[in-house]
Phi, psi and omega in degrees: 000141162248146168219182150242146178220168183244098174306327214268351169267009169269335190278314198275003190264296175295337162278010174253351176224037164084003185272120182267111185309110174274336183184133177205085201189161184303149191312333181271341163249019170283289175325292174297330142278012153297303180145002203306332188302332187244045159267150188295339176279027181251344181264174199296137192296337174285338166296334176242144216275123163217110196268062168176151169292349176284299190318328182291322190284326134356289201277344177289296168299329159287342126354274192285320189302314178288359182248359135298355180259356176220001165303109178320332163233053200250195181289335170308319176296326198254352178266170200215117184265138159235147195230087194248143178218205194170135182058017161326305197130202151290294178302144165301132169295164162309325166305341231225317195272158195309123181241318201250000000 
């Protein structure tokens, strides 16, 4: 599904109702501080056993599809996260420290 949507009347709607904006920046670097970048399907094709080639073209393809979700110039650049909560804690989500 696409939408366009208007973050800045979704952030003032949910910090109006005690909701703190916690992370609000493109999808690809939410994923990459999350870990996606250390999923197996990020790891070297010799680390992972695979036995047959549809299996290999299979894993290629899911690939090339998960590196477009954190790729500067895959789709990860054009989608937009906003991430808000309450009663979080203290500690910071993983989402939250600082990448670039």
């Amino acid at each position: 599904m696409t939408a366009h949507i208007n973050f800045d009347d979704l952030r003032r709607t949910g910090e109006g109702q005690a909701f703190a904006s916690l992370f609000f920046d493109i999808q690809a670097k939410f994923l990459l501080t999350l870990g996606a970048a250390e999923h197996e399907l990020f790891k070297p094709i010799v680390d992972i056993g695979i036995e047959s080639a549809n299996e290999g073209l299979t894993l290629l393809q899911a690939r090339d599809d998960a590196r477009q979700l954190i790729l500067p110039d895959g789709i990860g650049a054009d989608i937009r996260v906003l991430v808000q909560g309450r009663g979080m804690g203290p500690e910071p989500w993983r989402f939250q420290t600082k990448l670039f």
